[in-house]
N, C-alpha and C positions, 0 to 999 in steps of 0.2 A: 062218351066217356072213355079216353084211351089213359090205360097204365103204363105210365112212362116209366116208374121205379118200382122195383121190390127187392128187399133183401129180407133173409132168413138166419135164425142162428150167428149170428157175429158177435164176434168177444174179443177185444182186443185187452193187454194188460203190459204196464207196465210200473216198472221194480216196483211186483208186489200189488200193484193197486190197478183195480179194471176203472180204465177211462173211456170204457165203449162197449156196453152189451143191451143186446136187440135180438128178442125173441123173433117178430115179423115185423117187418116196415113194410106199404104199398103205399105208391107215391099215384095219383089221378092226375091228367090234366088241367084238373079245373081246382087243384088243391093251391092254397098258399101258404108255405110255410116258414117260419122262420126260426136260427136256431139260436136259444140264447142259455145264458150260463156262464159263470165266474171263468177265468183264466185258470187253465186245464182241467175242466169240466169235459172236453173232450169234442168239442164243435170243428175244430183243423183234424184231428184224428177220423170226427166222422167224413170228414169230406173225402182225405184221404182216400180212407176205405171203399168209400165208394165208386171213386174214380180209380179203383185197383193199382193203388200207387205202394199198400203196405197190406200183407194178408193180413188175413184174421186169424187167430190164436185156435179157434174150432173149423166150422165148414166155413166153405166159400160160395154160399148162394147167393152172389148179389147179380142183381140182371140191371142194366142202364140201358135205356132208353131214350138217346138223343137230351138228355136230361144234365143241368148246369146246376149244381151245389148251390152254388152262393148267389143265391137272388138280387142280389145286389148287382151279378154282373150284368144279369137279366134285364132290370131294372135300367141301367147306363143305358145300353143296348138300343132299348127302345124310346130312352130320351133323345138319344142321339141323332135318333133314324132318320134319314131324307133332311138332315142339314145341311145348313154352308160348308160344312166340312166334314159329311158326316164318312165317306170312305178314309177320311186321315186318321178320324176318329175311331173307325173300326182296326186301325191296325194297330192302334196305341191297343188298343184293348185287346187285342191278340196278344199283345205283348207283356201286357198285366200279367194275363193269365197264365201266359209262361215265365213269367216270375212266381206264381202263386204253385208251381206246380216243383218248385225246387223242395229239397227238403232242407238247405241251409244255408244261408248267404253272408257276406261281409260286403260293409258296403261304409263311403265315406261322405259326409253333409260336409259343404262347406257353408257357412253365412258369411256374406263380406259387405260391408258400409262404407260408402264414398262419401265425404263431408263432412260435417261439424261431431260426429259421433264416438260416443268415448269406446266401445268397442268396436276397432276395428276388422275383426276376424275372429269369428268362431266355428272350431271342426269338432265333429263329433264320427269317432270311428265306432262302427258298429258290425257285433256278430251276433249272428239269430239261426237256432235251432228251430227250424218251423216247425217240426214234429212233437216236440213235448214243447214247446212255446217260453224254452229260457233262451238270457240274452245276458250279452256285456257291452258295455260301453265307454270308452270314454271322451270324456269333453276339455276341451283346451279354448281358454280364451286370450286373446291377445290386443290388450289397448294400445290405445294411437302411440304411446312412451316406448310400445316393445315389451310393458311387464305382460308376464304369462302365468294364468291360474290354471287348474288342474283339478280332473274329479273323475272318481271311475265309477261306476254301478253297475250293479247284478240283478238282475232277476228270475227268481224260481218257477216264475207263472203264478205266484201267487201275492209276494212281497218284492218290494226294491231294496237294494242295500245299497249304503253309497259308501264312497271314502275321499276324502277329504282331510288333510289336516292331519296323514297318519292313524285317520281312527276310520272303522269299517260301524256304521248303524241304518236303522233302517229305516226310510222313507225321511230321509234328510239332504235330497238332491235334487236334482232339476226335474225328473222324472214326477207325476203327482200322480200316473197309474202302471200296470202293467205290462201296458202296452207296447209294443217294439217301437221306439224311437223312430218317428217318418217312415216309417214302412208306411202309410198312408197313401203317403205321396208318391208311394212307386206301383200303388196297387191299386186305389182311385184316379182317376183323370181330375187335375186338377183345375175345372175351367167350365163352363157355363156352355153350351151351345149356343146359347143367345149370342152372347159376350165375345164369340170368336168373328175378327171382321174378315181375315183371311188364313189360309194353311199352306202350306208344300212342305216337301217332300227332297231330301239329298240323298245319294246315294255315297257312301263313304268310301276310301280305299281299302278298309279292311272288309267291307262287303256288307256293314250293317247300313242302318238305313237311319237319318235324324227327319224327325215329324216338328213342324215348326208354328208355333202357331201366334199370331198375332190379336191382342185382345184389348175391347175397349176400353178397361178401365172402369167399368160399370160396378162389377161385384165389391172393389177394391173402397168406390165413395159410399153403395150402402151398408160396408162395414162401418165407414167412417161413420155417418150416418147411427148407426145403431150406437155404437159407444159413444156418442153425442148425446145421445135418449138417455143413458144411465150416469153419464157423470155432469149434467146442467146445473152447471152453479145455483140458478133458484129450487134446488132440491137441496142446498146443505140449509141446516139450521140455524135460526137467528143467532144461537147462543154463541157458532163458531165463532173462530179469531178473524176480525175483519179485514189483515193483513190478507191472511190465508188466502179467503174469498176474491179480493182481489188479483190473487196471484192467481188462481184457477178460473178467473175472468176473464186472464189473458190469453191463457193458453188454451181455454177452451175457444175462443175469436180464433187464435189459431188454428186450430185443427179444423175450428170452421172453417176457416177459406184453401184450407192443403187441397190440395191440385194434384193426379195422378197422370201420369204420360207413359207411354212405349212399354205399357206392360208387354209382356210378350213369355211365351213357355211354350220348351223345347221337350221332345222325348228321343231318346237312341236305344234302337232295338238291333241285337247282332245280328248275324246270318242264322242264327240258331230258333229265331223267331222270340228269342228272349230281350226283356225291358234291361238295359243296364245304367241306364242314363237319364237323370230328369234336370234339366235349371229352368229357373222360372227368377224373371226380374221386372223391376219397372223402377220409373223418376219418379222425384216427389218435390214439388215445389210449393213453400208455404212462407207467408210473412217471418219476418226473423223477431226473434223475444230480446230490445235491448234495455240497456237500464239508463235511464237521465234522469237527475235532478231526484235518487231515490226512489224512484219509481220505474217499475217495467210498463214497456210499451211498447207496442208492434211499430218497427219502421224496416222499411226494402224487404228483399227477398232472401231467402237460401234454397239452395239446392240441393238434394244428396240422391243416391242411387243406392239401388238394395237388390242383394239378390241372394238365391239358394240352389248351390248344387248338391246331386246327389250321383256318385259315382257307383256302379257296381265293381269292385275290385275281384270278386272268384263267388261261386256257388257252387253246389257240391262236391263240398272239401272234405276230408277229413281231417283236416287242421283246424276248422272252424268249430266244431262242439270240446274240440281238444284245449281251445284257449277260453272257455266258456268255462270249462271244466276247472280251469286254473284261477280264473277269478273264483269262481264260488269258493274252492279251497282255500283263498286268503280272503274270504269272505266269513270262513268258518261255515261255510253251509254245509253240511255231508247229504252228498249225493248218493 
């Protein structure tokens, strides 16, 4: 039984309101813990803390021990271990974690669609306060015509507020929780160890490094797969409209025979050992839905291609809580 953690007396508090007091914490090796609690309940603050990234408001007794906060990294770690790829994989996750260790980022998603698809590009610019866990956003979409929509959102850590239309309300956006928009994906490894058939490694001119990795396609059919289980035409009811039925006969045969090829996701980590860079794409080939004779019908093929970037544009700004701070105020939030 070795104790890897203890901390004593810690109070952290902010405007007004403690989001972190602990009389004694000791942490054993044989403990499993996990932390959970609403959005700013205070789980980033404790980790913080204890990776002595922000003091505490009283003493400073905290002693670490070879010891990793988020068991979740823990977790990867040793899924990974002794794979086909698992040294490319150990540097992605170095590189997580020195994302995880900023206090605030900006960072830009792109979505982009090749083929018969009505949106062709969608970006979603994002700043995120890691420290008290608010965020602004906004999203811009752009169909194959060139028209372009528009929508911003804030979040306090507790509620989203969107705007839209000239009007600021809340929880009326793309957003369904609190969560930082794909920060996900810059903080989990998004790929299966199974699933990866090969990896390397580039070295860049500006000195960072791109991790590549090639994947079979496997995760991407048992999703299909699963949302085939819940939307089977013989689960609507007799009473539906028999058009309907039809029509979701089709395209469920669709999605039956869709076909994924050349997935494949990349990571770029700078010289600073930080993650700034994630895309991830793949082909999709699936029978095409067309109409003869008043009726839809599967004949030949389509193709389209999809993919997601995610750029890291600056972290540890002082410009970034600063335009956070400007959305909430035309959000009417008082901060």
């Amino acid at each position: 039984m070795e104790l890897i953690l203890k901390a004593k007396d810690i109070r952290v508090e902010f405007k007004g309101r403690d989001v972190l007091d602990i009389d004694n914490l000791e942490v054993y090796d044989y403990d499993r813990i996990g932390l959970v609690g609403a959005n700013g309940a205070g789980k980033t603050t404790n980790g913080i803390v204890m990776r002595d990234r922000r003091s505490p408001m009283d003493k400073k007794s905290v002693r670490a021990v070879a010891v990793t906060i988020f068991s979740g990294v823990l977790f990867l770690e040793s899924m990974f271990a002794g794979g086909v790829a698992s040294e490319e994989t150990g540097k992605v996750l170095d590189g997580m974690r020195g994302l995880r260790r900023v206090n605030n980022v900006h960072y830009l998603v792109t979505n982009s669609y090749s083929g018969s698809q009505d949106i062709v590009q969608q970006t979603q610019e994002i700043w995120a306060d890691l420290l008290d866990e608010t965020w602004a956003a906004e999203y811009k979409n752009t169909d194959a015509d060139g028209a372009m929509t528009f929508l911003k959102e804030f979040c306090d850590g507790v509620t989203v507020n969107s705007y839209q239309a000239g009007v600021w309300s809340q929880w009326d956006g793309y957003s369904t929780t609190t969560d930082i928009p794909n920060y996900q994906a810059l903080t989990n490894p998004g790929y299966r160890e199974e699933d990866v058939v090969s990896a390397e490694c580039v070295d860049l001119d500006d000195g960072a490094t791109q991790i590549i990795f090639s994947l079979s396609g496997q995760q991407l059919k048992e999703k299909r797969d699963q949302a085939l289980d819940l939307i089977e035409p013989a689960g609507m009811e007799e009473q539906d409209d028999t058009e309907q039925m039809d029509k979701m006969s089709v395209y469920y045969e669709q999605y039956q025979k869709t076909g994924y090829q050349n997935e494949q996701i990349a990571y770029t980590i700078n010289k600073s050992g930080v993650l700034t860079g994630m895309e991830y794409s793949f082909d999709v080939k699936r029978p095409k839905v067309v109409i003869k004779g008043g009726e839809q019908k599967l004949e030949g093929e389509e193709e389209y291609a999809m993919g997601v970037k995610i750029e890291v544009l600056s972290y540890n700004q002082a410009n970034i809580p600063k335009v956070i701070r400007k959305c909430a105020a035309d959000a009417g939030y008082d901060r």
